[in-house]
C-alpha positions in Angstrom: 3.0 -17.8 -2.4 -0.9 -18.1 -2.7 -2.1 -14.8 -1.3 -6.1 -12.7 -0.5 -6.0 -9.3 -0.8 -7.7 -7.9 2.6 -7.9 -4.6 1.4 -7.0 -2.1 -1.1 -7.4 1.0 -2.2 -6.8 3.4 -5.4 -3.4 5.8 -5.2 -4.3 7.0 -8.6 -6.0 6.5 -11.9 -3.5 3.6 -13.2 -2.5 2.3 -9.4 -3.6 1.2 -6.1 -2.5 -0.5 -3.1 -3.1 -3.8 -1.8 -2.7 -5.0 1.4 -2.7 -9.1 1.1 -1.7 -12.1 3.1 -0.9 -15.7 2.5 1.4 -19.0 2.8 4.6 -19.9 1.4 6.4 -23.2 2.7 4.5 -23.3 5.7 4.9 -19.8 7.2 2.2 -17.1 7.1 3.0 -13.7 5.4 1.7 -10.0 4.9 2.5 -8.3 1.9 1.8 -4.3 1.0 2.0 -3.6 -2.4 1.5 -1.3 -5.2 -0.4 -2.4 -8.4 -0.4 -1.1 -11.7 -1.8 -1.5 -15.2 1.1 -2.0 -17.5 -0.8 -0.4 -20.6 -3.0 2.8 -21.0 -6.1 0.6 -21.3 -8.5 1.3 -18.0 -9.5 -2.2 -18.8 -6.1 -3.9 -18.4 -6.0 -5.8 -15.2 -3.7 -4.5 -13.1 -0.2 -6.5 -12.2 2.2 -6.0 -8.8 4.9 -3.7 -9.0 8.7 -4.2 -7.2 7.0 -1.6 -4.7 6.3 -3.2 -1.6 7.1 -5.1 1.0 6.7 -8.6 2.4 6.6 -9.4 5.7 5.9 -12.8 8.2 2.5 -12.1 9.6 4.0 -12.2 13.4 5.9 -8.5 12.7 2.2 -7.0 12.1 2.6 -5.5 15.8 5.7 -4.0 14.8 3.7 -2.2 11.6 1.0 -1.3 13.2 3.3 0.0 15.9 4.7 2.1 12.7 1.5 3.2 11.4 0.6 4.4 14.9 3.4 6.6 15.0 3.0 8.4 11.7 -1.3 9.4 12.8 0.7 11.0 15.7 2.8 12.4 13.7 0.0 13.9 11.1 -2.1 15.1 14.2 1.2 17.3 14.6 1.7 18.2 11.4 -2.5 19.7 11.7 -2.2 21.6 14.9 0.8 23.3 13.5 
């Protein structure tokens, strides 16, 4: 699966998240996944992990539907 990473961003020193899409036999995914560098060298490039999850690009609605429903939860979570 040839895949662009839209976006990411660092979880911690040795990690990050990446939020990519691509093509594998003619359907159109969306992967989230963690990275990591498999060594203590900052310089290492960094390599996906087994933590993720890939998805076909028509159940976005359905994770933005999810991500929707945890900021409504947070706001809870702050007015408490």
């Amino acid at each position: 699966m040839g895949k662009e990473c839209i976006h990411s961003f660092r979880k911690s020193d040795a990690e990050e998240v990446r939020f990519s899409a691509g093509q594998y036999r003619d359907k159109h995914y969306l992967d989230i996944r963690i990275f990591f560098r498999p060594g203590k060298d900052a310089k290492q490039e960094m390599v996906p992990s087994k933590k993720g999850v890939t998805l076909p690009i028509d159940m976005l609605a359905e994770v933005e539907k999810g991500v929707s429903l945890i900021r409504k939860y947070e706001r809870g979570l702050k007015a408490s």
